[in-house]
Rosetta silent file (secondary structure, phi, psi, omega in degrees, C-alpha in Angstrom):
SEQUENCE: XXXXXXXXXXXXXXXXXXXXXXXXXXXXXXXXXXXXXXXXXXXXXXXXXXXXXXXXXXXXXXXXXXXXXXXXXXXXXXXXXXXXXXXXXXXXXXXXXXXXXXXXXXXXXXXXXXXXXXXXXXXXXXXXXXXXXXXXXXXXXXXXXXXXXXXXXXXXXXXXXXXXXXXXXXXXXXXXXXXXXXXXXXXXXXXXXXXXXXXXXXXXXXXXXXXXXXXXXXXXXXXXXXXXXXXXXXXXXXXXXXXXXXXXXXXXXXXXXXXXXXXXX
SCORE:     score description
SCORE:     0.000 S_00000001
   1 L     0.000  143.148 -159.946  -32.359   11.385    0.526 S_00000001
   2 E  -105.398  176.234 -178.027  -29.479   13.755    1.611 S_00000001
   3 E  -128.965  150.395  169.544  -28.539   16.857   -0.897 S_00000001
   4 E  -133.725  140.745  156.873  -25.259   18.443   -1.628 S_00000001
   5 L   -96.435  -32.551 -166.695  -25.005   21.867   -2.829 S_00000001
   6 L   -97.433  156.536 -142.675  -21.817   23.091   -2.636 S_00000001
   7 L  -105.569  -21.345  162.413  -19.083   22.013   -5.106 S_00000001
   8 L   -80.625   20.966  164.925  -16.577   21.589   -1.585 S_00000001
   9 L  -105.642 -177.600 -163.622  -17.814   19.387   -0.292 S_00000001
  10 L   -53.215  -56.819 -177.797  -15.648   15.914    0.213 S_00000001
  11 H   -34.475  -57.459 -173.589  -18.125   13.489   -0.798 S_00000001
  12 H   -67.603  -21.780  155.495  -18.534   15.290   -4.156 S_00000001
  13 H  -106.059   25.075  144.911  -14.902   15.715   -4.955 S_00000001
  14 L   -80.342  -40.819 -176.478  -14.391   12.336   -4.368 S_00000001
  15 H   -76.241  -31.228  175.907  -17.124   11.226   -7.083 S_00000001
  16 H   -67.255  -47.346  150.595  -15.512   13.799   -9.350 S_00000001
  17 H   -43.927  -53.144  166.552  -12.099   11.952   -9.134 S_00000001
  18 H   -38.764  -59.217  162.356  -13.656    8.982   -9.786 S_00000001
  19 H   -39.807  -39.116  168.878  -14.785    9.935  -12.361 S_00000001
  20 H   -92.238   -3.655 -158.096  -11.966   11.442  -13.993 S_00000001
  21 L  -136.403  115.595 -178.934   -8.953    9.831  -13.040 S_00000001
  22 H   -58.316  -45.391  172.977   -8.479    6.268  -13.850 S_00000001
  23 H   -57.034  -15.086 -134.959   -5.540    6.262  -10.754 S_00000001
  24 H  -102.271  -97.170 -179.148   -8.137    7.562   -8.769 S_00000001
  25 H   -35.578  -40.947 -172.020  -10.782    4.345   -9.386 S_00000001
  26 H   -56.484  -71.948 -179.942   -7.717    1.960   -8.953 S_00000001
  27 H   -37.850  -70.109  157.072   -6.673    3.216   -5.849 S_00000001
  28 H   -56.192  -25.863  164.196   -9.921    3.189   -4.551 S_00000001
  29 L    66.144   50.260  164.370  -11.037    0.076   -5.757 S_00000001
  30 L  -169.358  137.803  167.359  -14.505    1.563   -6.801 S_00000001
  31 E   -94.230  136.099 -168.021  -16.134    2.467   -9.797 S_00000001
  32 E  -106.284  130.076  171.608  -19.424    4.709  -11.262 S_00000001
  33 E   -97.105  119.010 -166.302  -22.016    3.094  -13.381 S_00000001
  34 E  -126.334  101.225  150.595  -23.580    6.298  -15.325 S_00000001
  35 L   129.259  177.982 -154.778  -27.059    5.840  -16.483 S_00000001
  36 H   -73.641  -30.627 -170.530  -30.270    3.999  -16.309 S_00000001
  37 H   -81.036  -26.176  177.657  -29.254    0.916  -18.000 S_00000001
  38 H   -81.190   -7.371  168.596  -26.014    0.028  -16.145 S_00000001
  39 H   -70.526  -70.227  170.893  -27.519    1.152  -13.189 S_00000001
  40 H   -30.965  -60.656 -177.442  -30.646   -1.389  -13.511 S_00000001
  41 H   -91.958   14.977  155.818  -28.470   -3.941  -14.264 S_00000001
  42 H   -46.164  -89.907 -174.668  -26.649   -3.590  -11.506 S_00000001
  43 H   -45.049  -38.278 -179.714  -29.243   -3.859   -9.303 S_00000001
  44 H   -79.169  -19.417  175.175  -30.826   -6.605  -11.078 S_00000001
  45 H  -127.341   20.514  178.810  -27.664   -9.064  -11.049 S_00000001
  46 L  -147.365  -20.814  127.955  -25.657   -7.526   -8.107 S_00000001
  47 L   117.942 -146.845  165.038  -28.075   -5.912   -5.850 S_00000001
  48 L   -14.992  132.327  162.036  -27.110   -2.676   -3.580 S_00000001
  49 L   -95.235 -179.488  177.349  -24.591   -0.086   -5.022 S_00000001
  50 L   -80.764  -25.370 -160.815  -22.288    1.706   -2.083 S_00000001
  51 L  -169.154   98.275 -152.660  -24.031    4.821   -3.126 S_00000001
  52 E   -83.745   99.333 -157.671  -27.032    5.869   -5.276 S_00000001
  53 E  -132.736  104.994  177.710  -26.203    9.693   -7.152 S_00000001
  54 E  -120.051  153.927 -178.352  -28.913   11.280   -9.180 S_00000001
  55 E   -86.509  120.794  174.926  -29.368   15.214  -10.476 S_00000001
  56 L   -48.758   -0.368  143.882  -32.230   16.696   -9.089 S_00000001
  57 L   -64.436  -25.283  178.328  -33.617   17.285  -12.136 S_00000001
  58 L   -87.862   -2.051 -172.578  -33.664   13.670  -13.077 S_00000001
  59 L   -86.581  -12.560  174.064  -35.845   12.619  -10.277 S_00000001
  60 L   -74.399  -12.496 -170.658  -38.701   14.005  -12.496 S_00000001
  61 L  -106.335   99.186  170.595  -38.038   10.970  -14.678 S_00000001
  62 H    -5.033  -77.674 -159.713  -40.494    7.727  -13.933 S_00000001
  63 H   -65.789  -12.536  172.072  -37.869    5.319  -14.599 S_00000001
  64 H   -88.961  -43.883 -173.473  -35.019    7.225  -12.853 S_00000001
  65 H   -53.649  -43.246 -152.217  -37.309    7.353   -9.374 S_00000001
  66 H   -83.947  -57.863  176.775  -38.000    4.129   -9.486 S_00000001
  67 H   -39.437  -73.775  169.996  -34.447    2.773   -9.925 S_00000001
  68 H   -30.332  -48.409  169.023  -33.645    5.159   -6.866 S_00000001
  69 H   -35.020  -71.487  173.091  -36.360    3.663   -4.728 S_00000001
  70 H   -25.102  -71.777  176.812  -34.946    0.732   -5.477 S_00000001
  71 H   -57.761  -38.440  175.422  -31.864    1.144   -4.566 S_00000001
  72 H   -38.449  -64.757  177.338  -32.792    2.711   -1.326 S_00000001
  73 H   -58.779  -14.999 -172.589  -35.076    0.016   -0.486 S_00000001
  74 L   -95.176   26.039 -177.619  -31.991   -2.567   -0.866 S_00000001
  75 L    55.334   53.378  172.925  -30.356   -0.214    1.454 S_00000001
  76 L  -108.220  149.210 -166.863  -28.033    2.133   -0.180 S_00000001
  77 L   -85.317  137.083  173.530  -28.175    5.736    0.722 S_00000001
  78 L   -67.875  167.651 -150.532  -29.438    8.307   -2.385 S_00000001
  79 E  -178.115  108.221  156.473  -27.430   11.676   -3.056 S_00000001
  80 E  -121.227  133.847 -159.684  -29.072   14.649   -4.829 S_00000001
  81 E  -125.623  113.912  153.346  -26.711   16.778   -6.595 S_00000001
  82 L   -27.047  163.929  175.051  -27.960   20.257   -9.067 S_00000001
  83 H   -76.073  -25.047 -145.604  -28.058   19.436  -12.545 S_00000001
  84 H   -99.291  -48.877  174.058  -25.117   22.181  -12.708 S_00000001
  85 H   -72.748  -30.437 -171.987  -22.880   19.569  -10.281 S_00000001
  86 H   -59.275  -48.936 -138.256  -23.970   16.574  -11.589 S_00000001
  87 H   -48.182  -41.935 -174.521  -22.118   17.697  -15.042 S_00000001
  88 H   -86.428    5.271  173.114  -19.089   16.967  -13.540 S_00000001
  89 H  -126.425   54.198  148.561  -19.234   13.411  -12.565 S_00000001
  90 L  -140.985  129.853 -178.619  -20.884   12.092  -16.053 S_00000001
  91 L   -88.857    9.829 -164.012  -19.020   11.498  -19.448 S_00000001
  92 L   -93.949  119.809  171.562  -22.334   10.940  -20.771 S_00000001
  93 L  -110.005  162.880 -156.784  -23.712   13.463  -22.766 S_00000001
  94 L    40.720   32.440  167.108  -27.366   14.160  -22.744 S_00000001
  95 L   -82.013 -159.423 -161.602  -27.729   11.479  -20.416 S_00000001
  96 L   -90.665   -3.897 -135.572  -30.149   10.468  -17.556 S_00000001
  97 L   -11.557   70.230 -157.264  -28.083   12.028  -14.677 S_00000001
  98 E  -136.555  103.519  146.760  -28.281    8.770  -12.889 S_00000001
  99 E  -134.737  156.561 -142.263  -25.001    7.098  -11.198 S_00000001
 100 E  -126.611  100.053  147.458  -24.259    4.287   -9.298 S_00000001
 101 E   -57.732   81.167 -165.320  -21.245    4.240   -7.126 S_00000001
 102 E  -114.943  173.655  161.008  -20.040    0.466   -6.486 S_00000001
 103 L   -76.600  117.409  161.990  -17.067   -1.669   -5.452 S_00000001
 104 L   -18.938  134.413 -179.980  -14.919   -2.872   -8.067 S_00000001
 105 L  -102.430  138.880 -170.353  -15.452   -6.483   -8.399 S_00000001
 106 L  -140.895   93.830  157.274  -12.160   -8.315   -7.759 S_00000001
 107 L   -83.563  165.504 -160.842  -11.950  -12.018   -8.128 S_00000001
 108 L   -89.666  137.397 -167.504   -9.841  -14.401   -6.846 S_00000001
 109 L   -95.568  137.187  158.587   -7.817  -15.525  -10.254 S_00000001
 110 L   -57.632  152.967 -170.551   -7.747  -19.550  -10.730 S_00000001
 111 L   -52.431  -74.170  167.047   -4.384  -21.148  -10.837 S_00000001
 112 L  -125.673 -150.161 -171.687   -4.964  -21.953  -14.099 S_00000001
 113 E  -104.419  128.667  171.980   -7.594  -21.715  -17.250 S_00000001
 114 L   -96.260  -23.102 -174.420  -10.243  -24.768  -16.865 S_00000001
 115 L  -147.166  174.976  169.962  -12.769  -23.278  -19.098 S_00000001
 116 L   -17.589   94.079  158.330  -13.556  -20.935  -22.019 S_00000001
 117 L  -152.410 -168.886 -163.880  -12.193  -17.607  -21.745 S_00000001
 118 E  -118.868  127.866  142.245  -10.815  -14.678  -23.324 S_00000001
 119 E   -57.364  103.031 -163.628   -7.464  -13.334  -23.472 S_00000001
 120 E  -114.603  118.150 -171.794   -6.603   -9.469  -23.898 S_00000001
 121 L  -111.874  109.467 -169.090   -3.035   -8.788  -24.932 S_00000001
 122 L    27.298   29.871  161.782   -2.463   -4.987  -24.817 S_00000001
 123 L   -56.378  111.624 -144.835   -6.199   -4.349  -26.504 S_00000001
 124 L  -105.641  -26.675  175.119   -5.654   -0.681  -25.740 S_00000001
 125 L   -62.186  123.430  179.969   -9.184    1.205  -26.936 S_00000001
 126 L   -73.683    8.453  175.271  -11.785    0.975  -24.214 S_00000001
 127 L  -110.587  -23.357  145.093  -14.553    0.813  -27.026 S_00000001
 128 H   -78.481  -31.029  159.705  -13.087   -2.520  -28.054 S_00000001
 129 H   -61.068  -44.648  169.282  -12.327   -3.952  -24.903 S_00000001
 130 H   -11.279 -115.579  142.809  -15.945   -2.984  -24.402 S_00000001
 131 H     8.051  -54.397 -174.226  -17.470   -4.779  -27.338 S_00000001
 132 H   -87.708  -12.022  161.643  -15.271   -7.703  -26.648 S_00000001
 133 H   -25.844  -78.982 -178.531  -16.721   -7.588  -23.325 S_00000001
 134 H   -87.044   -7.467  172.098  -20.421   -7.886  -23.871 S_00000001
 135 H   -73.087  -37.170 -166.725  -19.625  -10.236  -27.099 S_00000001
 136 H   -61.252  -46.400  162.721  -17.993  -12.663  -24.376 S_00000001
 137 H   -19.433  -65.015 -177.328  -21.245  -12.174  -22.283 S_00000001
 138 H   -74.235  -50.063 -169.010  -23.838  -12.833  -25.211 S_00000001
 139 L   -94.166   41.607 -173.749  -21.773  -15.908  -26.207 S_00000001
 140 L    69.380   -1.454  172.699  -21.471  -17.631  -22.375 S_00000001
 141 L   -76.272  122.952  176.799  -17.939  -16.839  -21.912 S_00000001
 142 L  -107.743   46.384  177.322  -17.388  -16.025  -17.999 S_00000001
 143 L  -163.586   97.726  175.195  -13.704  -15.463  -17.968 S_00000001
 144 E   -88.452  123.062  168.386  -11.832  -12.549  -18.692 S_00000001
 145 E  -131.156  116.267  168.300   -7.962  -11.833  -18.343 S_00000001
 146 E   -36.594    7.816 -144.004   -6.139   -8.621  -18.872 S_00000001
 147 L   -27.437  145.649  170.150   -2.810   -7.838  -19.514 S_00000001
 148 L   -28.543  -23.828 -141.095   -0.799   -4.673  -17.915 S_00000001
 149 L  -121.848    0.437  162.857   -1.078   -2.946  -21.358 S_00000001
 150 L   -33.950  139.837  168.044   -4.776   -3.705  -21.346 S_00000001
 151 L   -71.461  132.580 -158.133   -7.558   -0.983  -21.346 S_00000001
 152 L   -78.145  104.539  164.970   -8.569   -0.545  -17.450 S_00000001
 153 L   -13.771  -95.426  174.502  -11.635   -2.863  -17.368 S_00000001
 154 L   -81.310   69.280  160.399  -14.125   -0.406  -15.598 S_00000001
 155 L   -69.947  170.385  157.252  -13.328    2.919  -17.048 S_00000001
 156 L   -78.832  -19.134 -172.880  -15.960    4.640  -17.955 S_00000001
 157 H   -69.681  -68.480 -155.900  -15.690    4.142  -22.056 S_00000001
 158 H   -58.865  -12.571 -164.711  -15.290    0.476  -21.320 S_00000001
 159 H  -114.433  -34.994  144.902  -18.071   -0.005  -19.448 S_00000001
 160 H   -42.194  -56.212  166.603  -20.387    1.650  -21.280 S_00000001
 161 L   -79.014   26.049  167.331  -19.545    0.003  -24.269 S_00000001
 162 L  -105.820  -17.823  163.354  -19.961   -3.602  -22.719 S_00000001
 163 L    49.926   67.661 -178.006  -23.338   -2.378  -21.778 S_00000001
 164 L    91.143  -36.626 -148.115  -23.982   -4.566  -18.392 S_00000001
 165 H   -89.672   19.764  152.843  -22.134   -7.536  -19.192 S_00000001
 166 H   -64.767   -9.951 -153.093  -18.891   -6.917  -16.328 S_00000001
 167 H  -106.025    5.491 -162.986  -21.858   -7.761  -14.408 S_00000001
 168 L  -134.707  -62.883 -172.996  -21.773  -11.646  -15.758 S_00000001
 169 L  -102.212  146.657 -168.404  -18.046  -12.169  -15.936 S_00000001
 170 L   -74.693  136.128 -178.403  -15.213  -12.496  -13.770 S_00000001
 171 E  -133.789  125.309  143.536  -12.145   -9.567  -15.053 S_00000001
 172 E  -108.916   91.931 -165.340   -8.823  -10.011  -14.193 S_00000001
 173 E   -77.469  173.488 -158.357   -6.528   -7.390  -14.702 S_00000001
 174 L    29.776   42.579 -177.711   -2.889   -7.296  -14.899 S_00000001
 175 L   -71.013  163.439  149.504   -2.845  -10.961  -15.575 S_00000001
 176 L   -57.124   80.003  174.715    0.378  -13.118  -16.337 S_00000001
 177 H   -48.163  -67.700 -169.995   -0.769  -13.939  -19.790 S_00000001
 178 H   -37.461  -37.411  171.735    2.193  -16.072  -20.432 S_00000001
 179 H   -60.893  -57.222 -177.727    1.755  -18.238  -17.439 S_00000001
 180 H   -60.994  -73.370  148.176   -1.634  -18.789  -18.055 S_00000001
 181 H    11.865 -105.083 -170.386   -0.834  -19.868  -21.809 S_00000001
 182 H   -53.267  -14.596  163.620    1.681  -22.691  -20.403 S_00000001
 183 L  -105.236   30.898 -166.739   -0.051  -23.647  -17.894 S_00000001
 184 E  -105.448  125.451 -165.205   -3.405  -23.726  -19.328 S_00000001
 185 L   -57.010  -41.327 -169.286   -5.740  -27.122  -19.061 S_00000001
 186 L  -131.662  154.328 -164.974   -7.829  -26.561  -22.250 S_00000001
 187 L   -48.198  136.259 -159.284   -6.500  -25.396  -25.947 S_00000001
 188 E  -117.937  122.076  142.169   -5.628  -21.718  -25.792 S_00000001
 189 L   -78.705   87.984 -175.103   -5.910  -20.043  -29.721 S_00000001
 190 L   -52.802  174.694 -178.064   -4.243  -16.818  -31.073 S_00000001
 191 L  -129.171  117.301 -178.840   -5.914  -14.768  -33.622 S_00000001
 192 L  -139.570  132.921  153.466   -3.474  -13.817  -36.015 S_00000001
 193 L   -56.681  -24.095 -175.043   -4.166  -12.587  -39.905 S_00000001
 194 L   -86.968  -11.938 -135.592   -1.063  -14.292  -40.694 S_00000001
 195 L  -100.199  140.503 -175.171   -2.064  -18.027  -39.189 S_00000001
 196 L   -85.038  -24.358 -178.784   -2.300  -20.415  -42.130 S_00000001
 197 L   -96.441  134.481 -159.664   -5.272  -22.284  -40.155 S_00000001
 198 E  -121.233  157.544  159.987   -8.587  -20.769  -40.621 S_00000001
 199 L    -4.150  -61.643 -154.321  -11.487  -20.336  -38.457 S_00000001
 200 L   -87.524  -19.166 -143.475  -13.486  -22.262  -40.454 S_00000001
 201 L   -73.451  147.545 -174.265  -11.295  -25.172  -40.972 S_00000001
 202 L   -65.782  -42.313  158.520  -13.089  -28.485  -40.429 S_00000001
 203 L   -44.848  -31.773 -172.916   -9.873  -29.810  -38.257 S_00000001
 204 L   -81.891   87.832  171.973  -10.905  -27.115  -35.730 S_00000001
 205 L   -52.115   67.348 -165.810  -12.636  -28.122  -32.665 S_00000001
 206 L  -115.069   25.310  172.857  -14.391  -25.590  -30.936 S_00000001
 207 L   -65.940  -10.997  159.946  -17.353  -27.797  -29.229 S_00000001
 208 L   -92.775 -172.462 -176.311  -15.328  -27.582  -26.154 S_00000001
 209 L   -70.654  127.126  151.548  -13.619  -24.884  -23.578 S_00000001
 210 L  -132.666  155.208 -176.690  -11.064  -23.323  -25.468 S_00000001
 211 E  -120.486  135.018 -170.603   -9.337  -19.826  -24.450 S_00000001
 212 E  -108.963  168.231 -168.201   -8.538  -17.091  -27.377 S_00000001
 213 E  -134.218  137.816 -138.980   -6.252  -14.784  -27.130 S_00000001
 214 E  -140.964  113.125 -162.916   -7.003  -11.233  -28.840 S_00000001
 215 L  -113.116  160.829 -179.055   -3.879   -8.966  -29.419 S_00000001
 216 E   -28.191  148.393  164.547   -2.989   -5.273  -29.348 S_00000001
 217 L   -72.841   -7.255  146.718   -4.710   -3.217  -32.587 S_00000001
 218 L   -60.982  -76.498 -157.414   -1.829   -2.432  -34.397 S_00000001
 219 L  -105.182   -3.039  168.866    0.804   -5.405  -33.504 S_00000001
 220 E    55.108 -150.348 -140.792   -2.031   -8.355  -32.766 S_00000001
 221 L   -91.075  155.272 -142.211   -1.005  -10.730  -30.355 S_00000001
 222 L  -102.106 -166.496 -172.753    2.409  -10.741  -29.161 S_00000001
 223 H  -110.691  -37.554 -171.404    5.161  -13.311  -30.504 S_00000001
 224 H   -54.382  -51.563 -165.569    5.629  -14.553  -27.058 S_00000001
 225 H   -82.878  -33.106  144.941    2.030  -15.692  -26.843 S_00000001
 226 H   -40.454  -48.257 -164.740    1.948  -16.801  -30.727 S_00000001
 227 L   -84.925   -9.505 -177.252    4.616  -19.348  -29.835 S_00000001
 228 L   -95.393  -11.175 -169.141    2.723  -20.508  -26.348 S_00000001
 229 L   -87.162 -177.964  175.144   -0.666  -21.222  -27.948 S_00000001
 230 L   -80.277  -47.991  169.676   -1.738  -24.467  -29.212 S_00000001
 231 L  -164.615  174.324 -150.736   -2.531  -22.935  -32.309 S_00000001
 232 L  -115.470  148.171  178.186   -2.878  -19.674  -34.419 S_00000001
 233 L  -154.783  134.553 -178.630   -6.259  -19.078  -36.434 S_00000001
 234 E  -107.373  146.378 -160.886   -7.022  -16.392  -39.068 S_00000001
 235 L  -102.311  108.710  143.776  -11.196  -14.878  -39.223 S_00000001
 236 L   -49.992  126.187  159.368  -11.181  -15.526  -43.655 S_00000001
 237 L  -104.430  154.507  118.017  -12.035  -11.918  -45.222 S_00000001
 238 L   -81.239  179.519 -167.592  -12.831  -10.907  -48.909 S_00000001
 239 L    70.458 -154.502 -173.491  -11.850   -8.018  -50.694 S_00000001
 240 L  -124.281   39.829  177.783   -9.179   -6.085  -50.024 S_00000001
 241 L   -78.346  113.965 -137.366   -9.462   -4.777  -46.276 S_00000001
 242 L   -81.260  -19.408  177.952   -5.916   -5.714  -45.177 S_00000001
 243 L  -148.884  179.845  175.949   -7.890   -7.046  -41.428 S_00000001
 244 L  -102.097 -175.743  168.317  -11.160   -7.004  -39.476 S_00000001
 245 L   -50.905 -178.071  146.265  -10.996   -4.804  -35.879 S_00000001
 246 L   -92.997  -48.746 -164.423  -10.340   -6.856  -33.001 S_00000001
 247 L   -74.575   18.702 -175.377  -13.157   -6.629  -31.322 S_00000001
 248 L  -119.136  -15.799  144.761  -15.561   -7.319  -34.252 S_00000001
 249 L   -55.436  -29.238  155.485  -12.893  -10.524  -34.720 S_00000001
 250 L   -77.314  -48.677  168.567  -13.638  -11.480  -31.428 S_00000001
 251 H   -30.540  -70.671  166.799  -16.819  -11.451  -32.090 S_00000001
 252 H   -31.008  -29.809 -157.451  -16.659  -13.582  -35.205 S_00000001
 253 H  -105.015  -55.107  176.200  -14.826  -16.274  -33.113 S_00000001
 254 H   -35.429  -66.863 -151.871  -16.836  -16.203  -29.499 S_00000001
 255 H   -64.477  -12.199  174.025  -20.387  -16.903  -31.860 S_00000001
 256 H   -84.768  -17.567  136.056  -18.271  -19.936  -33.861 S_00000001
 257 H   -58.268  -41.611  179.650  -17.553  -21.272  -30.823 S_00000001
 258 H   -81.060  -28.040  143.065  -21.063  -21.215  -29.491 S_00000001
 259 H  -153.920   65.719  169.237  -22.048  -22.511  -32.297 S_00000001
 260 H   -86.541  -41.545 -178.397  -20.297  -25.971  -32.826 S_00000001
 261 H   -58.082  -22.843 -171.778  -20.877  -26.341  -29.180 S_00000001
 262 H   -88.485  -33.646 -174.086  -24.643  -25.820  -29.613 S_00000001
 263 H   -60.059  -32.405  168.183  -24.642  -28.014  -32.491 S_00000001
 264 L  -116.340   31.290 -170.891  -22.992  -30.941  -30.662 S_00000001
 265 L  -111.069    0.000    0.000  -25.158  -30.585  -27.540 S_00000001
């Protein structure tokens, strides 16, 4: 395992960009996984990172050596960094000082949508794309798509809160929402508070692929994409909470899909 000490050298202000600068990860077309669990499940459903970066002080910790090992043995090279340098490439606080340098995963986007998937229309908080992430995960959805105004998929916020599951689904960023919409194979559904059709409604089909589409937090889904779906569907509330989040609305919808479909299987 090699060591770095000094805060000049290249490697080490490269991982510090990464970290900080969203332009930075784009450009490069790589991303840091910060801590033991996104690290693990890396390894366990993606294998080899580019680059294995732990604080010598963390190497004292069972479960961080071992992940290192790991990685090593699947032949990526380790990096020990002071605890006093590590500081600067982890948003984490009080965390493991454990990260995982990888390539951005960049699929090839299908022409058009053939199956299930989810639709992000300016969702702009990275703790909801998150969330809507790993809900899409837990309920079998493998298909993400992104708009420009979208929260940048592997950030660090975003990736945390999805907690492993980029590691399951294909993300496409900057998609043509609109395109996909009109050209899309199976029934594409907005989420709107205002839509007259409810969730719940009996009329509602969701034992098959359908793709929903999940709008900005403020301004929901856009009017363009209201007028392209097949149809608009409102998550029924009581009381007097004028909406739910989006992402705990995504939620609501992904598990309501999963389960008429289990239910007719």
């Amino acid at each position: 395992m090699k060591s770095i000490s000094s805060r000049d050298n290249a490697f080490y202000k490269e991982l510090k960009q990464l970290a900080t600068s969203s332009q930075a990860r784009r450009k490069a077309g790589q991303s840091l996984l910060d801590g033991v669990h996104l690290c693990q499940s890396w390894l366990d459903l993606k294998g080899a990172p580019l680059h294995c970066v732990v604080a010598e002080g963390a190497l004292a910790n069972p479960e961080v050596a071992a992940i290192v090992a790991r990685s090593e043995a699947a032949g990526a090279p380790a990096t020990a960094l002071p605890d006093a340098l590590f500081g600067a490439i982890s948003q984490v606080e009080h965390g493991v000082n454990l990260v995982f340098l990888v390539a951005t995963p960049s699929p090839r986007q299908p022409a058009a949508l053939t199956q299930s998937a989810v639709l992000l229309d300016g969702v702009q908080d990275p703790g909801n794309v998150g969330s809507i992430l790993r809900s899409a995960g837990a309920a079998g959805i493998t298909q993400v798509y992104c708009s420009a105004g979208t929260a940048f998929c592997w950030s660090p916020k975003v990736l945390r809160a999805a907690m492993g599951a980029h590691f399951v689904l294909e993300i496409f960023e900057n998609a043509d929402l609109a395109a996909l919409v009109r050209d899309a194979k199976v029934p594409v559904l907005a989420t709107s508070g205002y839509a007259a059709e409810s969730l719940y409604d009996p009329a509602l089909d969701l034992a098959g692929p359908v793709a929903w589409v999940l709008g900005h937090e403020g301004q929901g889904v856009s009017d363009e994409l209201l007028n392209l779906a097949s149809r608009r569907v409102a998550v029924p509330h009581a009381g007097q909470v004028e909406s739910l989040n989006v992402a705990a609305c995504a939620a609501v919808c992904f598990f309501e899909q999963l389960r008429q479909s289990k239910q007719h299987s």
